[in-house]
C-alpha positions in Angstrom: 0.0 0.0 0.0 1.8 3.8 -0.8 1.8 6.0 1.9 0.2 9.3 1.4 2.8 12.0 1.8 1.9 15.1 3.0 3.1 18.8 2.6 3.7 21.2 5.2 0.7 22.9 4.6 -1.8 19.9 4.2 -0.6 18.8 8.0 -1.1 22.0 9.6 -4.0 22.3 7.8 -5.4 19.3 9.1 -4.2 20.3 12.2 -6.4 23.3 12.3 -9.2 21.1 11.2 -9.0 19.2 14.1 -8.8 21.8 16.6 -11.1 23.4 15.3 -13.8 20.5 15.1 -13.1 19.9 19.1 -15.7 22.1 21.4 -13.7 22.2 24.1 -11.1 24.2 22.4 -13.5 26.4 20.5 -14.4 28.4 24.2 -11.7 27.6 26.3 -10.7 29.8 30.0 -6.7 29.7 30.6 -5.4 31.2 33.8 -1.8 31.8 33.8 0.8 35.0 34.3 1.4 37.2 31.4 4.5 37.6 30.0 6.1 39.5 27.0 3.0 41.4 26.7 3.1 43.3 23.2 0.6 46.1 22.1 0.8 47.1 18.3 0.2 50.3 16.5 -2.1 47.9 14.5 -4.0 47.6 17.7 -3.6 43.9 17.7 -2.2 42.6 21.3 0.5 39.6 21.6 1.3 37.9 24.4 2.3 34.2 26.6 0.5 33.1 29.1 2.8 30.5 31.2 2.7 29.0 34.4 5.6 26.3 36.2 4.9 24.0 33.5 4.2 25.6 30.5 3.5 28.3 27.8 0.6 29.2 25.6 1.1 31.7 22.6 -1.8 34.0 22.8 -3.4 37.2 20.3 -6.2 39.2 20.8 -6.8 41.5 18.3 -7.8 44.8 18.1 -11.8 44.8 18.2 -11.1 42.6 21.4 -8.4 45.1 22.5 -10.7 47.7 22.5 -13.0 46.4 25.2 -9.9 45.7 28.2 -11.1 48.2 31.1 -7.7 47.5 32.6 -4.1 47.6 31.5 -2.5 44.5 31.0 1.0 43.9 32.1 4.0 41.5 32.3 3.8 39.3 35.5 0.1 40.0 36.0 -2.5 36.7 36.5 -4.9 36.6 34.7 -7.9 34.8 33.1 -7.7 34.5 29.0 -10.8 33.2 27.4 -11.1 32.4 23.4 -10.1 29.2 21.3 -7.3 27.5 20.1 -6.6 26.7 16.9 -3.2 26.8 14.2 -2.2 29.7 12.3 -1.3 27.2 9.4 1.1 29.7 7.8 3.7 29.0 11.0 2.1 25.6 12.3 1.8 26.8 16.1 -0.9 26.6 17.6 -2.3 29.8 20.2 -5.0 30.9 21.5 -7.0 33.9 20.3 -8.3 35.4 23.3 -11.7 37.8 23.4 -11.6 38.5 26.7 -8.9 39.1 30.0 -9.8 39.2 33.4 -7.7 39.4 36.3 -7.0 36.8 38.5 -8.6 37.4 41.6 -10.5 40.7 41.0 -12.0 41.9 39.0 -11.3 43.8 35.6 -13.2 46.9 36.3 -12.1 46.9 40.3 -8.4 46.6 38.5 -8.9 48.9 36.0 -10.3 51.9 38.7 -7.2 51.2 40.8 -5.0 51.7 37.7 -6.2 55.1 37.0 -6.4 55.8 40.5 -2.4 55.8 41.0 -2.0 57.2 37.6 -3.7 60.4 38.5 -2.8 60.4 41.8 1.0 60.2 40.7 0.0 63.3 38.3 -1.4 65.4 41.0 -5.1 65.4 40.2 -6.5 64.7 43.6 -4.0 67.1 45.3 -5.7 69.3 47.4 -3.7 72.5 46.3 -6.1 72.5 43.1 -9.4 72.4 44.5 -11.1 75.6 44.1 -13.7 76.9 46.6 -17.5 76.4 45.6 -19.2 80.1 45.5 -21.2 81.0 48.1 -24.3 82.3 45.9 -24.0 81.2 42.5 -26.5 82.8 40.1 -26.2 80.1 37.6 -25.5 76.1 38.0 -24.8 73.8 35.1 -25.9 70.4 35.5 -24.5 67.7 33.4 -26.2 64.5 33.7 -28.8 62.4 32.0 -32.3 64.5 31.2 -34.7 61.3 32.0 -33.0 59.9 35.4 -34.7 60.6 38.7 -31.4 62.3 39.7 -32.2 65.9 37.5 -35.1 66.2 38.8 -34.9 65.6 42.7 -31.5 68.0 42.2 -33.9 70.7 40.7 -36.3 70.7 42.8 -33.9 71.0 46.1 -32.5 73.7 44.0 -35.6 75.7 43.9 -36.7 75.4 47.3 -33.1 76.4 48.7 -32.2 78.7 47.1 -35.1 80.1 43.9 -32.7 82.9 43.0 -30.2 80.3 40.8 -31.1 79.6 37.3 -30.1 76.1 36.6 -29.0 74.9 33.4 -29.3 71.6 32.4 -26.5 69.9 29.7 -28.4 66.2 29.1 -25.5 63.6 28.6 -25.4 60.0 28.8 -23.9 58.8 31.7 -24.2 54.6 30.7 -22.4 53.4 27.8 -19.7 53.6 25.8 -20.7 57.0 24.6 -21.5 58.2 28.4 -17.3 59.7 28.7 -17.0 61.8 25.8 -20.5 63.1 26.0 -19.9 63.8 30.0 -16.2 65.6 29.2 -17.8 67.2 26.4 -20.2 68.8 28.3 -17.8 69.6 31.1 -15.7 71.5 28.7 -17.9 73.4 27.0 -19.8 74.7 30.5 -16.5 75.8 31.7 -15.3 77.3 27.9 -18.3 79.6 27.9 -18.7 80.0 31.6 -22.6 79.3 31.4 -22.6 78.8 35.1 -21.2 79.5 38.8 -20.1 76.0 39.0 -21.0 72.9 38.0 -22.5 69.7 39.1 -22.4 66.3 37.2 -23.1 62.7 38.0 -26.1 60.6 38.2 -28.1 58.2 40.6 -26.7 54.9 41.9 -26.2 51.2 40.0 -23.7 48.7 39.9 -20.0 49.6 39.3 -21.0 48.7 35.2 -23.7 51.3 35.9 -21.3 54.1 37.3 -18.2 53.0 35.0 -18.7 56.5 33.1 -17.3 58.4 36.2 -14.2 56.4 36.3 -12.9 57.0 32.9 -9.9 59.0 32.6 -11.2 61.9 29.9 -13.6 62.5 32.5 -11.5 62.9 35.1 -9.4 65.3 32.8 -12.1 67.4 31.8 -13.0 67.7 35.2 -9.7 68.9 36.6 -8.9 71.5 33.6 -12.5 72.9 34.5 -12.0 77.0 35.4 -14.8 76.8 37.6 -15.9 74.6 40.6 -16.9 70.8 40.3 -19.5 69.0 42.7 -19.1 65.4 42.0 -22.8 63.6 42.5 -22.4 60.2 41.5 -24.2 57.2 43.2 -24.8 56.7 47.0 -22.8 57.2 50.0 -20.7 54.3 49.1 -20.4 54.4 45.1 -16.8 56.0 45.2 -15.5 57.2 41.5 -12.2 58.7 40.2 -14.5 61.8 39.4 -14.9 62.1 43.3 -11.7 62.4 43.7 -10.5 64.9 40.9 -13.4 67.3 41.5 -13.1 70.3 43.7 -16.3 69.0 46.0 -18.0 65.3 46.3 -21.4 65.2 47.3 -22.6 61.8 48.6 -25.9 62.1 46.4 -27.1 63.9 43.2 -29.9 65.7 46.1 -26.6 66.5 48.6 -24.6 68.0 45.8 -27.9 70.9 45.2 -27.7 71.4 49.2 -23.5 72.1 49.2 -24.0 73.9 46.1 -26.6 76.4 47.6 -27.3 78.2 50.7 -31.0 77.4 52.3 -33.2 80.6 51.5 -34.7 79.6 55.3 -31.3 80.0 56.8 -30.4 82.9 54.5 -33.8 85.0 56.2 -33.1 84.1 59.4 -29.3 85.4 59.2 -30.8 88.5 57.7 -33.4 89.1 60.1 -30.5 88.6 62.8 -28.3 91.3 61.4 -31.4 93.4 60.3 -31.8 93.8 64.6 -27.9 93.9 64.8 -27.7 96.5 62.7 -31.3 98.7 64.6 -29.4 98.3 67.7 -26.1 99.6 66.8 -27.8 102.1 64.9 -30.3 102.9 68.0 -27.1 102.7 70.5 -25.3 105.4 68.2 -27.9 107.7 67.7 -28.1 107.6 71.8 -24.3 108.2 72.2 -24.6 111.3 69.7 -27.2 112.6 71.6 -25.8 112.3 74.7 -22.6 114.0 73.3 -24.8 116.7 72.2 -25.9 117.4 75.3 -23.0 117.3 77.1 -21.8 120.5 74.6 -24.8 122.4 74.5 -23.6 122.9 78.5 -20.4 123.9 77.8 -19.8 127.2 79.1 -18.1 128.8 75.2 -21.9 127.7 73.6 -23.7 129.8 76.8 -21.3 132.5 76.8 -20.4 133.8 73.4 -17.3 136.0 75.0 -16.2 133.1 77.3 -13.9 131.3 74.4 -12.4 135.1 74.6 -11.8 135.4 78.2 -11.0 132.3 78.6 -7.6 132.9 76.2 -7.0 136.7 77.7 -6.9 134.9 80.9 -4.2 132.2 79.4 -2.5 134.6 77.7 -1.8 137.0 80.8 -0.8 133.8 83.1 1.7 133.1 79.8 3.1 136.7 80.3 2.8 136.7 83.6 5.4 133.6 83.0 7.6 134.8 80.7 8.4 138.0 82.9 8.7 135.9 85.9 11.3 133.9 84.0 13.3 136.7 82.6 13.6 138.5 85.9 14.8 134.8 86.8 17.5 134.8 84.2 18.0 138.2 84.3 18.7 137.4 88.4 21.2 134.5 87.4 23.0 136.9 85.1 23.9 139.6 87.1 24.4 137.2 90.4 27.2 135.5 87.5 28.9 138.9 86.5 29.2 139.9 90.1 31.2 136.1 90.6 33.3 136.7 87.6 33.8 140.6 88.9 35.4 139.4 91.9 37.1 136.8 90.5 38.9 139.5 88.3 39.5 141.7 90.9 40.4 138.9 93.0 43.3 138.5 90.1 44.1 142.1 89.4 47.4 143.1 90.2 46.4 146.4 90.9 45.4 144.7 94.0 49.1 143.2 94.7 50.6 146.8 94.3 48.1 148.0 96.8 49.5 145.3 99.2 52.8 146.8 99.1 54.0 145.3 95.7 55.6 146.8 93.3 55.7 146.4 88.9 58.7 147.5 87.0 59.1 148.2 83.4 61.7 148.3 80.8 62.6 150.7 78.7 60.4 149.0 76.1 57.5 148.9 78.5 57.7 145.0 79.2 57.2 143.9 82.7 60.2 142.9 84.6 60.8 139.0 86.2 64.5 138.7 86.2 67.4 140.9 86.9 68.7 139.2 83.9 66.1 141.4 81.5 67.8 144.4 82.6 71.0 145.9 82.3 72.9 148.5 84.6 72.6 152.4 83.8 68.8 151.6 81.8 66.2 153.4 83.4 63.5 151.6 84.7 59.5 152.7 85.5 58.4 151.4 88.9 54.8 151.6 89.5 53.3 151.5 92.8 50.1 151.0 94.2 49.6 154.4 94.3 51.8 156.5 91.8 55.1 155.3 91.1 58.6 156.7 89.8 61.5 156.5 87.3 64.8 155.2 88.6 68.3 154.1 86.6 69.7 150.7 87.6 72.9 151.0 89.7 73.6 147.2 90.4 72.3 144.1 89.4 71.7 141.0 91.8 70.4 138.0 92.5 69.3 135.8 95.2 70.5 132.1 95.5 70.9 129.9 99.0 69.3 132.9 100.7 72.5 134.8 100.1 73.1 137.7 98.0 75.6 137.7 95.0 76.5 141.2 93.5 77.0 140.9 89.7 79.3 144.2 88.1 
């Protein structure tokens, strides 16, 4: 009997025709750890999925792709479900996957905590950027869906708070895959033309699916590039999204978000009414000091007496002059007591005085004062004043006194 002989292609042909024709291969769930995890410009996703005892080839392609609500990466368990089959061109067989879930949680639980580092490593939840919410705003831009029970229990606190604001509704879809763009969209353009004080967005609670739209990352953008003030209403107290924690204000419901947003007219009247009697006293207490003021000066004595302001300064100027004389007889006093000091003093010094004592002054012939028997010569005549008169007289002899002796000099 001759064997059949096959070509390369017939076998993994036949291959493929046999994986294929099995069930269990055509919807198959692999759990294993990614590894050299591949995303094309194509779109198309390559990747292994291997575990202690094995590798799988894997490809999901880009319509597939498109649908991961997390970020897949190298070392990360997951669950891979698809079929397996032979790409006959290379004979290997792989799996071509259609959907990833994470080991252990869930993809959209992964996926929220992914974006949640992200932004929080970019600065989008610092508390440096949140801006204050006004305290009246005239206008309020709510973007949310038009037919949800959210709108309209938000509007209606609105109006009973506070009936002065004029709200503005932007009707988005907030389920979907068209919910983000719409929601960002709508964000953007209320902050670009300013149609509001601030703004408000979210919607009433659901599952996580339900509430995804509020964790998607162009939302969270638009959000945090927004000029004016965000209240994020999404959900119940619970329902935490990544639009909670970008915006400038959460609210724990779409109804809490209109009572932070507004001040209660109730509250408002009664704070008004308070400093409406604030105000009547201090007024009352004012006018009663000012009258009491003007009685106190219609007694004064220069509003009875239209000459008093007049006698009153002729009286302080004569006790003024009667000062200033005092004080220059004073000085005058001090000055005359000093000269009479000095007077003697100069007397005290005047030699006039030592001639009167018996003293005598001689002169030169050049009219200096003698001190020395050396100043003068023998045969000069010599004026000798006395202290009263005095007389010419020519030296005859010249001495001088040393060890209490005299000593002629010729």
């Amino acid at each position: 009997m001759e064997r059949h002989i096959f070509g390369v292609a017939e076998v993994n042909q036949l291959v493929k025709l046999l994986l294929d024709g099995e069930p269990m291969l055509q919807d198959v769930f692999v759990q294993g750890e990614l590894s050299n995890y591949k995303m094309y410009p194509s779109g198309h996703h390559y990747f292994t999925l291997k575990d202690p005892e094995g590798a799988l080839r894997c490809v999901m392609f880009r319509g597939q792709a498109a649908k991961l609500r997390f970020r897949p990466e190298n070392g990360m368990r997951v669950i891979a479900q698809g079929r397996i089959t032979v790409f006959p061109r290379d004979g290997a067989y792989q799996l071509y996957c259609n959907a990833l879930t994470p080991g252990g949680a869930g993809d959209l639980a992964l996926a929220f905590e992914q974006l949640k580092a992200k932004l929080y490593a970019e600065g989008l939840f610092d508390p440096a950027h949140k801006k204050p919410l006004p305290p009246y705003s005239e206008k309020i831009a709510i973007v949310t869906s038009a037919a949800g029970a959210a709108v309209h229990d938000m509007i209606r606190i609105l109006k009973r708070r506070y009936p002065l604001a004029k709200v503005i509704l932007l009707p988005v879809r907030v389920q979907g895959p068209e919910a983000p763009p719409e929601i960002a969209g709508a964000i953007r353009y209320a902050d670009r033309w300013k149609i509001g004080d601030l703004i408000i967005t979210g919607r009433g609670g659901g599952s996580m699916e339900d509430l995804w739209a509020f964790n998607d990352e162009r939302v969270a953008r638009a959000i945090y590039d927004a000029e004016l003030p965000v209240i994020s209403a999404v959900g119940h107290e619970p329902d935490v999204t990544i639009a909670d924690f970008v915006a400038d204000a959460r609210a724990s419901t779409p109804s809490n978000a209109a009572e932070i947003a507004v001040p209660d007219q109730e509250a408002l009247r009664q704070w008004l009414g308070g400093a409406a009697s604030r105000l009547e006293r201090s007024q009352a207490a004012r006018l009663e000091a000012l009258r009491q003021r003007l009685d106190a000066l219609a007694q004064k004595r220069a509003l009875r007496d239209r000459t008093a302001y007049i006698q009153d300064k002729r009286m302080a100027l004569l006790h003024v002059h009667q000062r200033l004389g005092d004080r220059s007889a004073s000085l005058l006093a001090e000055k005359r007591q000093r000269v009479c000091v000095l007077g003697a003093s100069l007397d005290a010094m005047s030699p006039l005085k030592v001639l009167g004592r018996g003293y005598a002054m001689a002169q030169g012939p050049d009219g200096t004062i003698l001190r020395s028997w050396r100043d003068v010569k023998a045969g000069e005549r010599v004026d000798v004043a006395l202290g009263e008169g005095g007389f010419t007289c020519t030296v005859e002899e010249l001495y001088k006194k040393e060890k209490r002796t005299w000593q002629r000099k010729k």
